[in-house]
N, C-alpha and C positions, 0 to 999 in steps of 0.2 A: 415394442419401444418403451424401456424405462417411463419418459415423462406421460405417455398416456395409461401407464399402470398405477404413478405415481400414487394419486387417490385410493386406489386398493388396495396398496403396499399400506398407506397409511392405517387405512381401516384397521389392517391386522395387527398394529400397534397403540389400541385407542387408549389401551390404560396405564400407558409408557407416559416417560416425561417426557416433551418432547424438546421445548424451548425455555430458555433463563433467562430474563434479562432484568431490565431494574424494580421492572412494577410487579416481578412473580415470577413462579412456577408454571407450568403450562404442560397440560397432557395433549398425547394426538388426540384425542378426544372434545378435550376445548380448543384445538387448534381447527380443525372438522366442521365443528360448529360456529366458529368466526366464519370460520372461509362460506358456510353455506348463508349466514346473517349478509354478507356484502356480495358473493353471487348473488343474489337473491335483488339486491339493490340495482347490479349490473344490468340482473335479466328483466325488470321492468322499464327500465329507460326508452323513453317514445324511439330516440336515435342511438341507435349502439355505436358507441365509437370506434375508430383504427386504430386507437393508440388510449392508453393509461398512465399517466403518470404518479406513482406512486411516492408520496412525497412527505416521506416519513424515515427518520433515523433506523439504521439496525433495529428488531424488537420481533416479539409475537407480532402486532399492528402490522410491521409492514411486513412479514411473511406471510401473513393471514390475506392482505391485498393481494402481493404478489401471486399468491397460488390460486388466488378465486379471479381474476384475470387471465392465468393461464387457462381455466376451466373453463371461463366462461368466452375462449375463443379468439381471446384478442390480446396483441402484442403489449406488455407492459413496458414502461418506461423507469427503472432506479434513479429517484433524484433527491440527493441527499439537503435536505432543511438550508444545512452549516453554509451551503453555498449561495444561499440569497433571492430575491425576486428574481434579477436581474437574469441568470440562468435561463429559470423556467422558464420566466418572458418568454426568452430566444428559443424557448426550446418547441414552447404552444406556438412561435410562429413560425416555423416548420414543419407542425403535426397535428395543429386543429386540437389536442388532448385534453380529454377529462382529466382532471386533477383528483386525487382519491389521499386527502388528507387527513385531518383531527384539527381540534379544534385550538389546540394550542399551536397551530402553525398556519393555522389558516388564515390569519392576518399578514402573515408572508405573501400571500398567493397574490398577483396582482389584479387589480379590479377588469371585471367580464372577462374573468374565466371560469368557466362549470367546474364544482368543486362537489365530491360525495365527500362528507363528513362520516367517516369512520364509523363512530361513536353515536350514530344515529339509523344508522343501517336500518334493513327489512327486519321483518319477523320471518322467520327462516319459511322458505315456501318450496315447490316441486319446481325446479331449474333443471335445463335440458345439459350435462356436461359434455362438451365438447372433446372431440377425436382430433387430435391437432396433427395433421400431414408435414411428413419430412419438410419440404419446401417452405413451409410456412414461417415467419417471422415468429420471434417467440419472447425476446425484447431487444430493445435498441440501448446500446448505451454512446451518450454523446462524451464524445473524447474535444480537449482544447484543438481547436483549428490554428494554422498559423495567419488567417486573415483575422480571428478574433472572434468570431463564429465559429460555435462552438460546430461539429463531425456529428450527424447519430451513424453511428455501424451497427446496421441490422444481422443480427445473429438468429440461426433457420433452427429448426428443432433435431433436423439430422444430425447438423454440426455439435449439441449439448448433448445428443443423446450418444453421440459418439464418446464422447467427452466420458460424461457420467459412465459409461460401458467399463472403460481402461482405467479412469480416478479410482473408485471405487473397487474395483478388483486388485489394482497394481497398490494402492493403501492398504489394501485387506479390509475395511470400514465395515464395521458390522452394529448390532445392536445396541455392543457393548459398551462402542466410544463416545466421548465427549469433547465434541469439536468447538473451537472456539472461534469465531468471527472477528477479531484484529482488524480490520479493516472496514473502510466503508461503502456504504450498499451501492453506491455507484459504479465500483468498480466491477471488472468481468470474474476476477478469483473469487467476489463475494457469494454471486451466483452459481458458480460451480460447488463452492461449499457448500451452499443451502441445500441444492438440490441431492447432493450425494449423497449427507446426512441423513434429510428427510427418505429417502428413497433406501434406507439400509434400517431403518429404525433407530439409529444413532442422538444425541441430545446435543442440541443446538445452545451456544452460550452466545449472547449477543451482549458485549460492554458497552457502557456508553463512551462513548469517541471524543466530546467536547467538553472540555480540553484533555489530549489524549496524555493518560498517566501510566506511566510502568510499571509502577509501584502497585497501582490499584492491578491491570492486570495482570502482574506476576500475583498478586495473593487472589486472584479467580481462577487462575491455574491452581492453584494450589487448593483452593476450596472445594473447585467443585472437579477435581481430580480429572483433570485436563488431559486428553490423551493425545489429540491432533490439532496443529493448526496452519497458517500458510499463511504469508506477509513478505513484505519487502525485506531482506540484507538490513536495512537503516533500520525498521520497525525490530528485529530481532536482537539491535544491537544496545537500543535501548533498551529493551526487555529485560534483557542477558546482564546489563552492565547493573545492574540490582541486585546482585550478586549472593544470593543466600540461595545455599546448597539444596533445604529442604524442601522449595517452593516448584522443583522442576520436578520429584522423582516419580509421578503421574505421567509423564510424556514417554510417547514411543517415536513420535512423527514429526518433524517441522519441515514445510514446504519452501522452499525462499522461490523467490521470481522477481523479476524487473528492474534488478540490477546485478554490477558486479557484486562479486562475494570477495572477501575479505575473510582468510581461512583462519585468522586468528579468532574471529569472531564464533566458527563453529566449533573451535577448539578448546573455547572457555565454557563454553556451554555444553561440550562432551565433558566437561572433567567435573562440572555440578552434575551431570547426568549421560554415562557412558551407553546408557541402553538407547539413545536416542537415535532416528535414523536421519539425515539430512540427504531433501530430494533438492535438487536445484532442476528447475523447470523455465522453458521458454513460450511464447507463443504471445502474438498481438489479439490486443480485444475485436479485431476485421475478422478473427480466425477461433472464434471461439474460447479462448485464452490459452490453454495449452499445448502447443503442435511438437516437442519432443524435451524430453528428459534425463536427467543424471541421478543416481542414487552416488550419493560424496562418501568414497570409500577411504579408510585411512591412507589407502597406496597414493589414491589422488592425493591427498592433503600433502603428503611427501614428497611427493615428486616437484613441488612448486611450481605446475604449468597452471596455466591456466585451466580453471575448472570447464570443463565444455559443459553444456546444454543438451546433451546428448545423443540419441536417437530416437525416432519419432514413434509418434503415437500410431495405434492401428488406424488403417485406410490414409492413409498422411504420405508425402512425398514430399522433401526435401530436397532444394535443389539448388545450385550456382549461377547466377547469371552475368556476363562481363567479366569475366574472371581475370586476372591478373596476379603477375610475381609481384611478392614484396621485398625487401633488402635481402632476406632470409631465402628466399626461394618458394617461399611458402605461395600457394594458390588462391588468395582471395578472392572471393565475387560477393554480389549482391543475395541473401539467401530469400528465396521466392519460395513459398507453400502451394502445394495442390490438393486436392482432394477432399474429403468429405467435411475440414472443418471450414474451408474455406466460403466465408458470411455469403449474404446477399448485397454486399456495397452498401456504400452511405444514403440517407435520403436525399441528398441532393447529387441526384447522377452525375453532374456537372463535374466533381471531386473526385470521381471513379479512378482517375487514370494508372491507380496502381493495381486495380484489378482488370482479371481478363475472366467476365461473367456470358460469355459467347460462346466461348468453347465447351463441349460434352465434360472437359474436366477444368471445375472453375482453379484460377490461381491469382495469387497474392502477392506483390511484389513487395518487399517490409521497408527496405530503405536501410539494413541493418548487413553490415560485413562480417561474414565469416570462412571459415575453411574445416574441411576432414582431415580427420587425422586417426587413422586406425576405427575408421566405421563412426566414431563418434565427431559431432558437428563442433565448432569451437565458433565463440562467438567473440568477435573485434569490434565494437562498438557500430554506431550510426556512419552510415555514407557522408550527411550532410557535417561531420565531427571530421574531417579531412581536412586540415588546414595545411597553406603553404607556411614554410616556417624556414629561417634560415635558406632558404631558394628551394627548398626540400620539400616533399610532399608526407608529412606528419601527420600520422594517427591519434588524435588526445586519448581516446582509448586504452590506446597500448602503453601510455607512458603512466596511466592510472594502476593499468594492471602489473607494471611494475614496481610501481609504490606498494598495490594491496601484499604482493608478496614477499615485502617488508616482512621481516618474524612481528615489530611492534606495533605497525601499522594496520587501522583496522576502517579506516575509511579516506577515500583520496578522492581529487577535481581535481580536473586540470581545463585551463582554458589559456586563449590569446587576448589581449586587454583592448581595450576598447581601440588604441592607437593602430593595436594588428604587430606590433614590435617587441611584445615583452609577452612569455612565454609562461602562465602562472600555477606553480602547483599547490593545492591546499592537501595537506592531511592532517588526521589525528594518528595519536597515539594511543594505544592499549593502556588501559587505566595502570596508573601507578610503575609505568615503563619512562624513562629517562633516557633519551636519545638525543644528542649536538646537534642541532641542524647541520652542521658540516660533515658529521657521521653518514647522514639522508644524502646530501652532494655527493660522498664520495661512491654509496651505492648506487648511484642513481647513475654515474659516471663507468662504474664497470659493469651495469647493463645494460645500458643504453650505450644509441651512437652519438657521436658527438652535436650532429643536426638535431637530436631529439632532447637537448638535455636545458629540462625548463631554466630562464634567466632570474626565476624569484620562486623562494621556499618559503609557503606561510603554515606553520602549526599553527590548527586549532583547538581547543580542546572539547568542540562539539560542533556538527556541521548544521547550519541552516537545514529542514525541511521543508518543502513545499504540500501541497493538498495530496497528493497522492504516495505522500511518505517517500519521495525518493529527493535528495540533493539538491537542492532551491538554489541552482546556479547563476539565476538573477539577483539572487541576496550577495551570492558573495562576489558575483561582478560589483556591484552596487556598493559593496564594502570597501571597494579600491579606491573610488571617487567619492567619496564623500567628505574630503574637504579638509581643512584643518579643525583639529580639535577645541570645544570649548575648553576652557579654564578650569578643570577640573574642583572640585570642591575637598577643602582638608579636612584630613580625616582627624578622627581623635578618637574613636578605640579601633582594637583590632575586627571587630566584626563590619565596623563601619568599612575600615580598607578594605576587608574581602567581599563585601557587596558590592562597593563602588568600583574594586578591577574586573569582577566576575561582570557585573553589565555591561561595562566597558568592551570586553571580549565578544561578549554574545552581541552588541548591537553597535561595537563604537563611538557609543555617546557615551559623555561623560555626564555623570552628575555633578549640575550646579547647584541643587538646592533638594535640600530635604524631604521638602516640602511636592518634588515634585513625582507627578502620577508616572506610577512603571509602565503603564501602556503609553504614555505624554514621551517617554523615551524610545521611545518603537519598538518597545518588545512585543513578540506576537506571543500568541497560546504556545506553542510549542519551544520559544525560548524559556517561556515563565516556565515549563516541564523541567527543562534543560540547567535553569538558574536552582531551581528547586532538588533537583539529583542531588546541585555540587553543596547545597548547602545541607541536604540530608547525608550527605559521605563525611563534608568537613565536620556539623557540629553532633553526628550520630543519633540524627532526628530519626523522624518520622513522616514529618509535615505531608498535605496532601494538595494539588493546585488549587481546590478553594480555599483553603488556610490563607494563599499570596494572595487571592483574585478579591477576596472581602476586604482586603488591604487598601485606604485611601491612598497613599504616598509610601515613597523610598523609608521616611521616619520611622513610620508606622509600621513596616517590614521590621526593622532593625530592630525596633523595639521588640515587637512578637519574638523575634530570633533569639533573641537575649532573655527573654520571661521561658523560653521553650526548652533553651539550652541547662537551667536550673530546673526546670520541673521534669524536663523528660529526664536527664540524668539520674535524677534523686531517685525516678520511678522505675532504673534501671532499663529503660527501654529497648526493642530489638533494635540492635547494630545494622543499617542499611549498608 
């Protein structure tokens, strides 16, 4: 079993780098030595816990936790800082957990809860390393519930080490590469990275996340010759749309998963870097993260079908359930997972009902529609994305994935508005592409049926994201209602009008007053990213988000822009 070699594998790499992130360089070696400093803390504890919550951003820190919990027998818990008390709260009152922090977040943690302070560990002593059995829980990650309570999905060591088995060989991952962590440690793809990495001798890059910049990680790709990495469609698209040729020509690999794909997006990023290979990958975090696969071959890209998600991974069965004709004739059902990646359920049994943990062969039921088509799976969106429409029974799904195969279009929503009567689609356009909205209606009209053809067209020029980097679909519902406009404020240069439409855009508000603070407008971190792209494209900055974030007020922006726009120029700076 990979994870219980893990440690030995490491050994044989002690004078390898292992891990990058803000505070240093890191060898297996001083990674070895952490892990044995906080084992060591673990293995004296009068009561050993069920559960760890590890509760620290990407880094050496929290890998050095993560692996000296698995070692030392017990299930860990990924819980990322950026998400608050509030979380954890919920999460210690479903799990009893030790919190295993640092000291700079440990005033997050809420009062009486046991908390090992990192940074204060044992002095490395003889700890017993533990053999961790298929069956065993290996960690939980809590996913949003829809009562508001938060899901933990217990994931078993068979399920990862199946995983890591096929990742790792179907990547090719060896000593050589340089994988980059995009993502945050809560998630299931972060853990599959870690461990594949670690487990090949490979060197781990871990960015910091808050507030997430593409600028910053397009030049860590570029620094520290980037070979692999794996994120959402949206995360790649902001990556991508940074747009300098030499920053990519380190990459062999990019993973996407957890959403649609958007083929213009992997076609701009082939033509900064043609050696590139794009895997599109499926699978829910109940099922260990990955359950079957696509490598995006030029033929796919041409054919403008829908990209499929594949076929499955080894010991994996993929299957149909309720199936049904659609317009087309096509064979829809429910797709249900079996086999070895399939978890141990939620910790609150209660919520099980999508699993079947009884049978000799456990399975999954996902809530996600699709069909076969020439051996490979094709996925339709969510079950619960079925809306009636027009008296018709409507996929939003399929009418997005009509949009993605737009040649301009590189990201699309569609939803029903709050009344249930008005049918709403959002996309963007491919940088510096110029397309009518009426151009969009007419295509939209000769692929679509008439029942399916949304009542309102909104271009955006960037979508909302949400925490897990996918389509923050409560933002741009939220967008439709929000009221009448204040009284916009006039402008008087041109920098001033293109601030004040660009926020406009990104949050709907309008600025009244100079004076007033860019988060007092409801910009989130990931807008002020977004606001910051368009002002590094239009005035051929550089800026980076703490440039905006030290920023009192709107004024005070404006002015930086304009002191920026003279000094970077003179200094000829690179062209974003």
């Amino acid at each position: 079993m990979i994870l219980n070699e893990l440690l030995t594998r490491m050994n044989c790499y002690e004078n390898k780098l292992a891990v990058i992130d803000e505070q240093g360089h890191y060898t297996y070696k001083s990674l070895n030595d952490r892990i044995n400093n906080i084992a060591s803390s673990i293995h004296v504890l009068e009561h050993k816990p069920k559960y760890i919550a590890v509760f620290l951003p990407g880094s050496f820190q929290f890998l050095a936790g993560a692996l000296a919990t698995v070692f030392s027998g017990i299930s860990y818990i990924p819980v990322d800082p950026n998400i608050g008390a509030s979380r954890l709260k919920q999460i210690h009152e479903q799990t009893n957990c030790l919190v295993l922090t640092s000291s700079k977040f440990r005033h997050v943690v809420p009062e009486g809860i046991e908390c090992i302070d990192i940074e204060k560990t044992e002095t490395p002593q003889e700890w017993p390393v533990s053999s961790r059995q298929g069956q065993e829980c290996l960690y939980t990650i809590f996913t949003s519930g829809t009562t508001g309570k938060p899901k933990g999905a217990q994931v078993h060591v068979s399920g990862v080490d199946n995983l890591l088995d096929w990742y790792t060989k179907e990547l090719n991952i060896t000593q050589d590469d340089v994988v980059l962590i995009p993502s945050s440690i809560g998630f299931d793809l972060t853990q599959k990275n870690m461990f594949s990495a670690l487990s090949t001798g490979a060197l781990l890059v871990f960015p910091e996340l808050s507030p997430f910049d593409p600028v910053y990680i397009r030049n860590l790709i570029a620094e520290h010759r980037v070979t692999k990495f794996n994120c959402t469609p949206s995360t790649l698209s902001l990556i991508s749309d940074t747009n300098v040729k030499e920053y990519f020509s380190s990459l062999d690999t990019v993973v996407l998963g957890g959403e649609q794909i958007a083929v213009t997006v992997i076609e701009h990023l082939h033509e900064l870097n043609p050696n590139i290979r794009f895997m599109n990958s499926y699978g829910p975090t109940e099922c260990s993260d990955v359950v079957c696969f696509h490598w995006i071959t030029a033929e796919s890209i041409r054919s403008q079908q829908d990209i499929p998600i594949g076929k499955n991974i080894p010991n994996t069965r993929l299957e149909l359930e309720n199936v049904f004709e659609d317009d087309t004739g096509r064979e829809l059902g429910e797709i249900v997972i079996k086999g070895e990646p399939v978890g141990l359920g939620y910790l609150d049994q209660s919520r099980n009902s999508n699993f079947d943990l009884a049978s000799s062969e456990r399975s999954y039921r996902t809530g996600d529609l699709g069909y076969f088509e020439h051996g490979q799976l094709i996925y339709k969106g969510r079950m619960d994305r079925q809306v009636k429409f027009n008296g018709c029974l409507v996929n939003l799904a399929e009418i997005e994935y009509c949009l993605l195969s737009h040649e301009a279009i590189i990201n699309a929503f569609v939803s029903l508005d709050e009344s249930g009567k008005t049918l709403v689609a959002w996309y963007q356009l491919k940088e510096d592409m110029i397309v009518p909205q009426h151009q969009v209606t007419e295509y939209l009209e000769k692929e679509l049926p008439t029942y399916m053809q949304p009542n309102k067209l909104l271009c955006k020029d960037s979508f909302p994201l949400n925490q897990n980097n996918k389509v923050d679909a409560t933002k741009l519902l939220g967008e439709l209602h929000s009221g009448l406009p204040a009284k916009p404020l006039e402008t008087t240069s041109a920098t001033e009008q293109f601030i004040f439409s660009t926020i406009n855009e990104l949050t709907k508000e309008q600025v009244t007053s100079k004076t007033q603070s860019l988060f007092d407008l409801g910009m989130s971190s990931l807008q002020m990213v977004q606001l910051l792209n368009r002002i590094n494209r239009k005035y051929d900055l550089a800026l980076t988000p703490r440039d905006l974030f030290g920023l009192q007020n709107v004024g005070d922006a404006i002015s930086f822009i304009d002191s920026k726009k003279v000094e970077d120029l003179d200094l000829n700076t690179l062209i974003i």
